[in-house]
C-alpha positions as CSV (number, residue, x, y, z in Angstrom):
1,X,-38.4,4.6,90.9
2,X,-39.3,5.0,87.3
3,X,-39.6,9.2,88.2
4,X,-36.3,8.7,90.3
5,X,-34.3,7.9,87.1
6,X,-35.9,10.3,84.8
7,X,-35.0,13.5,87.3
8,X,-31.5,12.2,87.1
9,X,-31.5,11.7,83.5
10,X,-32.9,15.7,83.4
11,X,-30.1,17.0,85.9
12,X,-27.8,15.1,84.0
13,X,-28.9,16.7,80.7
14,X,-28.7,19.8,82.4
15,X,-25.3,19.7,83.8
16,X,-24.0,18.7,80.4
17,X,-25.7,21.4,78.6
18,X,-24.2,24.0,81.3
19,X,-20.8,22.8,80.8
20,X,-21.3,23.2,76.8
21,X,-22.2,26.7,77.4
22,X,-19.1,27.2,79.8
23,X,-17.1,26.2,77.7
24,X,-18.2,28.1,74.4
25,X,-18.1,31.1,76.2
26,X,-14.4,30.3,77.3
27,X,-14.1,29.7,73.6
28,X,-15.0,32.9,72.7
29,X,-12.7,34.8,75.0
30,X,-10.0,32.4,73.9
31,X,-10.3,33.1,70.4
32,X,-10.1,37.2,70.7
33,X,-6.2,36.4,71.2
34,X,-5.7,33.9,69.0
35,X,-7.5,35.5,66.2
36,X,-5.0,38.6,67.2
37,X,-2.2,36.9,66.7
38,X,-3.3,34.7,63.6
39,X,-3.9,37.9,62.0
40,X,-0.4,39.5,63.0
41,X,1.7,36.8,62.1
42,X,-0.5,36.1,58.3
43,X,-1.2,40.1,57.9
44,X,-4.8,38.5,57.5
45,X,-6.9,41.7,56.9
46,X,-4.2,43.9,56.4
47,X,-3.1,43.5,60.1
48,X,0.4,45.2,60.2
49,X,3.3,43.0,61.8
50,X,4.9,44.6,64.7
51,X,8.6,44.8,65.0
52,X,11.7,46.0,66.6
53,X,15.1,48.2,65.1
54,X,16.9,45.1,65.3
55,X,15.3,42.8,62.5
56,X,14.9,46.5,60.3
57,X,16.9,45.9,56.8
58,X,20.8,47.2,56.8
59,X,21.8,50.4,54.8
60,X,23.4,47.4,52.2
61,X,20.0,45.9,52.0
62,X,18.1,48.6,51.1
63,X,21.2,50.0,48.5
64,X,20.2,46.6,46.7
65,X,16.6,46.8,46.1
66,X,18.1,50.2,43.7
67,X,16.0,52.6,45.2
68,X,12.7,51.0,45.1
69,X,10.4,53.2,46.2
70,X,6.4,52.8,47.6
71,X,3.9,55.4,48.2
72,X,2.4,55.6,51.7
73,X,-1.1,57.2,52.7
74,X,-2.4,57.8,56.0
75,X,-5.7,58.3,57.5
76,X,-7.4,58.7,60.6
77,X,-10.6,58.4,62.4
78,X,-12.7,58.3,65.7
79,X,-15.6,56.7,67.0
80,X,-17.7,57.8,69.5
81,X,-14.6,59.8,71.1
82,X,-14.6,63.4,71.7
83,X,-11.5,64.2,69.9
84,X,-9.8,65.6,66.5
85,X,-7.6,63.0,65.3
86,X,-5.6,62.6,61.8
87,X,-2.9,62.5,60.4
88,X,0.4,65.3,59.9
89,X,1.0,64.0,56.7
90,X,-1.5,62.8,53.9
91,X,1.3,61.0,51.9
92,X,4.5,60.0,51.3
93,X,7.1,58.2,49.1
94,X,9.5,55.8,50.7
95,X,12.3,53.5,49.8
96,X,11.2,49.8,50.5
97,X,12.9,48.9,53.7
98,X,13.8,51.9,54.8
99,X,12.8,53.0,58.6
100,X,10.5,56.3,58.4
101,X,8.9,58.4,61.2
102,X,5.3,59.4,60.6
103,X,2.6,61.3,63.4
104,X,-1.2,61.5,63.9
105,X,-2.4,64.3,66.0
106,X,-5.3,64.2,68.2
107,X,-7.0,67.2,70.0
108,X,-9.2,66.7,72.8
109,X,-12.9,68.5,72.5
110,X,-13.5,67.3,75.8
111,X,-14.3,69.2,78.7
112,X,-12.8,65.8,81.2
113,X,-9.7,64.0,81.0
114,X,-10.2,61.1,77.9
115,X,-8.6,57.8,76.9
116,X,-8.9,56.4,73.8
117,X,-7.4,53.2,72.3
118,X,-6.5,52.8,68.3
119,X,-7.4,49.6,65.9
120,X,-5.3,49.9,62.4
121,X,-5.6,47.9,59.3
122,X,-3.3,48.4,56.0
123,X,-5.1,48.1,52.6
124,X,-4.2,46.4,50.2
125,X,-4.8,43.5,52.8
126,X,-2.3,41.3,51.2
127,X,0.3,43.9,52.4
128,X,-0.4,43.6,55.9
129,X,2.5,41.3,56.4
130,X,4.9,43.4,55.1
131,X,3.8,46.9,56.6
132,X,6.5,46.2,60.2
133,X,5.9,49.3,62.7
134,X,8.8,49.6,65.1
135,X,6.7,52.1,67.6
136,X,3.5,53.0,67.7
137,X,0.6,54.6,69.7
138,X,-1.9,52.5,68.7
139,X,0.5,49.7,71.4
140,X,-0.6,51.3,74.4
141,X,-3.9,53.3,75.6
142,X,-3.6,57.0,75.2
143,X,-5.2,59.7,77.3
144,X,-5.7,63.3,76.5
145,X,-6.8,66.5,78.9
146,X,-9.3,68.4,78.3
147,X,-8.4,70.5,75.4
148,X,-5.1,68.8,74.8
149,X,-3.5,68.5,71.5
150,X,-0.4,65.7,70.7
151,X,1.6,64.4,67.9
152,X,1.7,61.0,68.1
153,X,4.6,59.2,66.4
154,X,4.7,55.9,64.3
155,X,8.4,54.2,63.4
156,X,7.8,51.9,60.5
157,X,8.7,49.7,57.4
158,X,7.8,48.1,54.3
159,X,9.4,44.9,54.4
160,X,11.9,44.0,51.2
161,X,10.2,40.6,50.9
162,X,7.1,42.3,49.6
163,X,8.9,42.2,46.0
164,X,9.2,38.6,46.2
165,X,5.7,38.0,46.9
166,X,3.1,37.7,42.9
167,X,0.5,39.0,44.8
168,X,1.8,42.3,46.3
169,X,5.2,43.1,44.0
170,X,3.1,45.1,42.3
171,X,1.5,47.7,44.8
172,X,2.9,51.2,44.3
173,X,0.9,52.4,47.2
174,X,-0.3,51.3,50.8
175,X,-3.0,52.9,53.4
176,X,-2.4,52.7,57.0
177,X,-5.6,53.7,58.4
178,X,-6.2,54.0,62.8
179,X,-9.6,54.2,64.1
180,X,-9.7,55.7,68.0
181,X,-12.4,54.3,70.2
182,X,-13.2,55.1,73.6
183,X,-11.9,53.2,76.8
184,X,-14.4,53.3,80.3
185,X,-11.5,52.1,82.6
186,X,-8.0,52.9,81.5
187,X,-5.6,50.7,82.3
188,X,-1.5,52.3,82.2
189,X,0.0,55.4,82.1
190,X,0.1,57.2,78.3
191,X,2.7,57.8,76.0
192,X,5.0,54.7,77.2
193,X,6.2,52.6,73.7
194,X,8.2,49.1,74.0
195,X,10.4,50.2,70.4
196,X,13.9,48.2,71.2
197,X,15.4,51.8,70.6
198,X,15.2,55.1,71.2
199,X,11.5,56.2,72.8
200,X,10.0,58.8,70.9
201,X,7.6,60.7,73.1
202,X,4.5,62.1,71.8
203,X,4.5,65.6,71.3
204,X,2.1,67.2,73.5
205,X,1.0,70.9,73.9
């Protein structure tokens, strides 16, 4: 009787500690998204905020700020993909709340068909909130053929509210930064952005 009650005692223990485990590991897939969108809506870690044309400042807004301008650096990378990638420009100087067009081109090295997907962060990391991009490639998986070069574009804005924040006023210059990794098993077509406007295609050749 006496070992009776002790093996369900130990299948009871070991039920409980399964379900424990289950349920840390649905945890952890759980908090991939939620830590994605904490970070978009906070600009924790210099996450950018994505946006559409709608919600960019008017003409009349931006004549207010009196042509306050920021300076804008750009900078590419890859890991562990076979491809070129960075960015048309190095630098440029903006109006706060103004929408601008930058591109990044990539060039395959590859002898096979690749896909790559890109992470971005914005440094100062307190600017992340305020760094809105309208379009971008980094949205959607991207696949080059062998050899292939393309410009890929970015529609973008520094939010006006950045001047009424004490801890980023004061920046007079931003990095947007993309890192391409490889993806095994691609999952959509390239090349297709959600902007609320106009598409702007990649500029392939």
């Amino acid at each position: 009787m006496n070992m009776l009650l002790a093996e369900r005692r130990h299948l009871r223990t070991g039920l409980m500690a399964a379900a424990i485990a289950v349920g840390m590991v649905g945890l952890a897939y759980a908090s991939v998204p939620l830590y994605r969108i904490f970070c978009q809506v906070t600009g924790f870690g210099g996450t950018t905020q994505k946006s559409d044309a709608a919600a960019a400042p008017t003409e009349e807004q931006i004549q207010a700020l009196a042509g306050r301008t920021i300076r804008v650096r750009f900078d590419g990378n890859v890991r562990n993909l076979p491809w070129q990638f960075a960015p048309s420009s190095k630098t440029v100087e903006v109006k706060i709340g103004q929408q601008n067009l930058a591109y990044y081109r990539a060039t395959s090295t590859s002898a096979v068909a690749t896909t790559g997907t890109a992470t971005f962060n914005v440094s100062p990391a307190n600017a992340g909130r305020y760094f809105n991009k309208i379009q971008c490639f980094c949205f959607n998986e991207q696949t080059l053929a062998p050899g292939q070069s393309v410009e890929m574009p970015v529609v973008w804005f520094v939010d006006p509210a950045i001047l009424d924040d004490p801890d980023a006023r004061n920046i007079d210059e931003i990095t947007l930064s993309y890192t391409f990794f490889p993806v095994e098993a691609p999952s959509r077509a390239p090349g297709i952005y959600a902007t609320g406007q106009a598409d702007i295609p990649a500029r392939r050749s």
